[in-house]
C-alpha positions, -999 to +999 in steps of 0.1 A: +866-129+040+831-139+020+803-108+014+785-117+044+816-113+068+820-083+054+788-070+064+793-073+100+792-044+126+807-016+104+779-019+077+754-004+095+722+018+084+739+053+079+707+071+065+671+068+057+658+091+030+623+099+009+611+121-016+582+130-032+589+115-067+566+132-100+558+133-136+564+171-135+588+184-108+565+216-106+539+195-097+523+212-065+498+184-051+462+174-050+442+206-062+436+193-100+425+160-084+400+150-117+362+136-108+350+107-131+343+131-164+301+118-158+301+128-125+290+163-132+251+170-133+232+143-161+202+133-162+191+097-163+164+077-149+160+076-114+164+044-111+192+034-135+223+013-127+254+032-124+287+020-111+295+055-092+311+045-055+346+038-067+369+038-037+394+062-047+402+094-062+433+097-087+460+127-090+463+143-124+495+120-128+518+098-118+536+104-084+552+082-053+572+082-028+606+073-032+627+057-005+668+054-006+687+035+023+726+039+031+749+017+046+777+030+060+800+012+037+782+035+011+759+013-004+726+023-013+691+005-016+661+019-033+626+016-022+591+029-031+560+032-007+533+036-035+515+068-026+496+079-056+478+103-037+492+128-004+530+111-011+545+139+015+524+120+042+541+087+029+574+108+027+570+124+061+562+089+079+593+077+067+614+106+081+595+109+112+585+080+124+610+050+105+638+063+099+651+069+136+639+030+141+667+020+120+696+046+120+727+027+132+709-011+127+719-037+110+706-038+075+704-074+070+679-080+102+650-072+077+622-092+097+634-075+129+633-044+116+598-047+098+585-055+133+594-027+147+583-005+125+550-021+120+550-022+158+561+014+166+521+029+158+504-004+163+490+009+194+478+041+176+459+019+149+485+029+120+480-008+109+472+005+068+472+037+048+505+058+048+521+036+078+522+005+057+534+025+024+556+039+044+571+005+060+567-014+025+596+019+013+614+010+037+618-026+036+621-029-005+653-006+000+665-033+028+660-059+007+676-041-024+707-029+000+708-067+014+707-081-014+734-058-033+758-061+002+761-099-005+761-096-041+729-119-053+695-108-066+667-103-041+647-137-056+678-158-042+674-143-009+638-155-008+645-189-019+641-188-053+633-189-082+604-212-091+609-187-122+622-158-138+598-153-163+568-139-154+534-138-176+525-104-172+489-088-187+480-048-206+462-033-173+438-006-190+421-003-225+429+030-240+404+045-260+373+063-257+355+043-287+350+007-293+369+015-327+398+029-302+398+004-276+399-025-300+430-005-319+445-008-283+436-046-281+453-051-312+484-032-303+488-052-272+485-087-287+513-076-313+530-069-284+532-107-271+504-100-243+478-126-238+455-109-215+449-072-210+423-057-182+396-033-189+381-004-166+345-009-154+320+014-133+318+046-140+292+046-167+262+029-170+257-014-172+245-009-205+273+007-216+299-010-196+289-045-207+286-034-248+323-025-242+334-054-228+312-079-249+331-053-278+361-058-262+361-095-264+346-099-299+376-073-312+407-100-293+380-129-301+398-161-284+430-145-287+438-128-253+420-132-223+400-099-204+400-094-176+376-067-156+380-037-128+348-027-113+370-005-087+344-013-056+316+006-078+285-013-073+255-023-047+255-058-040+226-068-067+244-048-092+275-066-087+257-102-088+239-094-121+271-076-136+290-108-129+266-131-141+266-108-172+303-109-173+305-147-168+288-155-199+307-135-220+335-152-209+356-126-187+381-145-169+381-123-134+359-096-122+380-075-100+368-050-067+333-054-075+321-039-042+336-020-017+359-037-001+343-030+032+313-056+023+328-091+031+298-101+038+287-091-002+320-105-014+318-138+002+280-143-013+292-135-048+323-152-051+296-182-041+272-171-067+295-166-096+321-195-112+341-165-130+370-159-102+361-132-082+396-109-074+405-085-048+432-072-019+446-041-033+432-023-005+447-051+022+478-042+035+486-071+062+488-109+065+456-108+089+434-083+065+439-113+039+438-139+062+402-130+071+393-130+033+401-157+023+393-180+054+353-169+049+359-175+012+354-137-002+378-141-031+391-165-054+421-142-065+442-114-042+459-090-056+486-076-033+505-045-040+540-047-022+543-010-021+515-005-002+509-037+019+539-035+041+568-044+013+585-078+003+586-091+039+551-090+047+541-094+010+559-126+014+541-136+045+508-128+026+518-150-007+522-179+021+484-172+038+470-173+002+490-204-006+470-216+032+442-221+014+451-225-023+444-195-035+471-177-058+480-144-062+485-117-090+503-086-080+487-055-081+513-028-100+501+006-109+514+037-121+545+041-101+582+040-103+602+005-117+611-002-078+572-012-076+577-034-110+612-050-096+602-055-060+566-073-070+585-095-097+615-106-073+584-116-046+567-134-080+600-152-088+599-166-051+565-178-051+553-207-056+517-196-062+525-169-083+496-160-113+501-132-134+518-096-132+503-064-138+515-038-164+502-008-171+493+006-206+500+042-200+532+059-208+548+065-177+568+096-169+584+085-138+588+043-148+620+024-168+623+060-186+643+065-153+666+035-151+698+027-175+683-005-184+645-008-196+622-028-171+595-042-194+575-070-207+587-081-238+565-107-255+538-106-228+565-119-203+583-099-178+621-113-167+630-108-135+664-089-129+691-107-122+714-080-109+724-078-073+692-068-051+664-053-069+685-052-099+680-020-115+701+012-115+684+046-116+700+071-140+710+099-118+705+130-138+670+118-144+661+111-115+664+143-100+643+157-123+618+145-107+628+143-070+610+167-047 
């Protein structure tokens, strides 16, 4: 009897869990919630260009939510819907409103069950936010447990690979002077990485553009930058920050505005050669559908823990690949399941760009798994273990399980 046989009637869902997963287990929630350190009372001219509208806050450090699905067989698929901020909301969707949608179900109907979760609180306008974090939990760990009940990695069940080697890029510039952030630069390209992102917008242009023209002059030709704006400026700002940017030779300007401004966004990716890049904010097929059919971005930059999970993920790669656009995934601070869930989607892509890293030490990443999940060289290899293809080290883990 083959693996799929095997996974007939009997294997059905047994149980659908979350918890809030932290840095620091005594970690009580959102009260040391840090402002941008120059948002306190300064004075400058009344007229001066600041980036100061970013488009979300940040916790004091890193936290998810953490998804684990069990087939009655016993085996067990990991998931994470990336809730960096108010994770018991993401936690509590799961248990309230998913998990009794799949109890009992069988595992391997993944695009059936997406459906009805995404439709269960359709009707309600639950169509982003918490509900699709939530959902994109739930259907990594059904793609890790399907992928681990027939015994091949979650890249073969999409049709893959076009690759397993992924070009991955330093998101963030540590340092807080140009002396630092070029050490940081430095570091990086000894590391293999040939592009690394820097962190625009909450200062002003003056001093956002010395540290990127800095920036560039410290890799000078040897990595590529790239630029964050996080939705921070007015729609002139943005046009004369990109033009700005676009001379110096910045090879994408990402979330310039907020991503509420199509209407901006379309004009400036029309203004401005320099790729314009966006979609961490989109969570569905039809929120990037209507992007990139009026031509507001050059770039997206889906994040499968929060825009519905591999399945839909999937369907978004194929909307981008529509109208020849490609695609970079979006992978912040978060557990490894974010890292092995956006490269097995990469792998099975065929307008796959570049991967996301982040620079920061992270207290709740491969530190957690028996196997390190890192770039190595500037390249990322996909797993090739069943499903996701990592394994969580237990004890740790539950260090940081609430």
């Amino acid at each position: 009897m083959s693996a799929v046989e095997r996974t007939g009637p009997t294997a059905r869902i047994a149980a659908v869990e979350a918890w809030v997963i932290v840095g620091d287990k005594d970690y009580v929630g959102g009260a040391g919630l840090r402002p941008p350190a120059d948002a306190g009372p300064t004075r400058r001219r009344a007229l001066a260009e600041i980036g100061d509208r970013h488009i979300c806050a940040y916790p004091p450090q890193a936290q998810s939510c953490l998804v684990k699905i069990t087939a009655e067989d016993g085996t067990v698929g990991w998931g994470e819907g990336h809730a960096p901020l108010g994770p018991r909301a993401t936690v509590a969707v799961v248990q309230d409103v998913l998990a009794p949608l799949l109890i009992g179900e069988d595992p391997l109907a993944i695009e059936m069950l997406w459906e009805r979760m995404y439709g269960s609180m359709r009707l309600r306008g639950h169509v982003a936010g918490y509900q699709l974090e939530a959902i994109a939990g739930v259907d990594i760990a059904l793609w890790d447990l399907a992928g681990k009940l027939v015994g091949l990695p979650a890249y073969r069940l999409l049709g893959g690979p076009f690759t397993t080697t992924l070009p991955a890029y330093a998101s963030g510039v540590p340092g807080a002077t140009v002396e630092e952030r070029a050490a940081s630069a430095e570091r990086f390209i000894a590391d293999g990485y040939t592009a690394m992102k820097a962190s625009i917008g909450r200062g002003s242009l003056d001093e956002d553009l010395g540290a990127v023209a800095a920036l560039i002059q410290a890799v000078d030709g040897r990595a590529d930058v790239l630029v964050d704006a996080h939705g921070a400026y007015a729609s002139h700002t943005a046009l004369y920050v990109g033009r700005e940017l676009q001379r110096r030779g910045v090879r994408w300007l990402e979330d310039p505005l907020p991503p509420e401004d199509v209407e901006g966004y379309v004009a400036l990716s029309a203004a401005l050669e320099m790729p314009i890049a966006a979609g961490e904010t989109e969570c569905t097929r039809w929120q990037f559908e209507e992007r990139l059919r009026q031509k507001a971005v050059d770039l997206i930059l889906p994040d499968i823990c929060r825009a519905g999970g591999i399945t839909e993920g999937r369907k978004i790669a194929t909307v981008a690949d529509l109208h020849n656009v490609r695609w970079a995934a979006h992978v912040s601070m978060g557990t490894s399941v974010h890292v092995a869930a956006a490269a097995h989607l990469g792998a099975a892509s065929a307008n796959f760009l570049i991967f996301e890293f982040s620079s920061t030490p992270n207290p709740i990443g491969d530190v957690l798994l028996t196997r390190p999940l890192r770039p190595e060289g500037g390249i990322l290899r996909v797993p090739d273990g069943p499903g996701l293809g990592i394994e969580f080290d237990e004890a740790k883990l539950r260090q940081h399980l609430l």
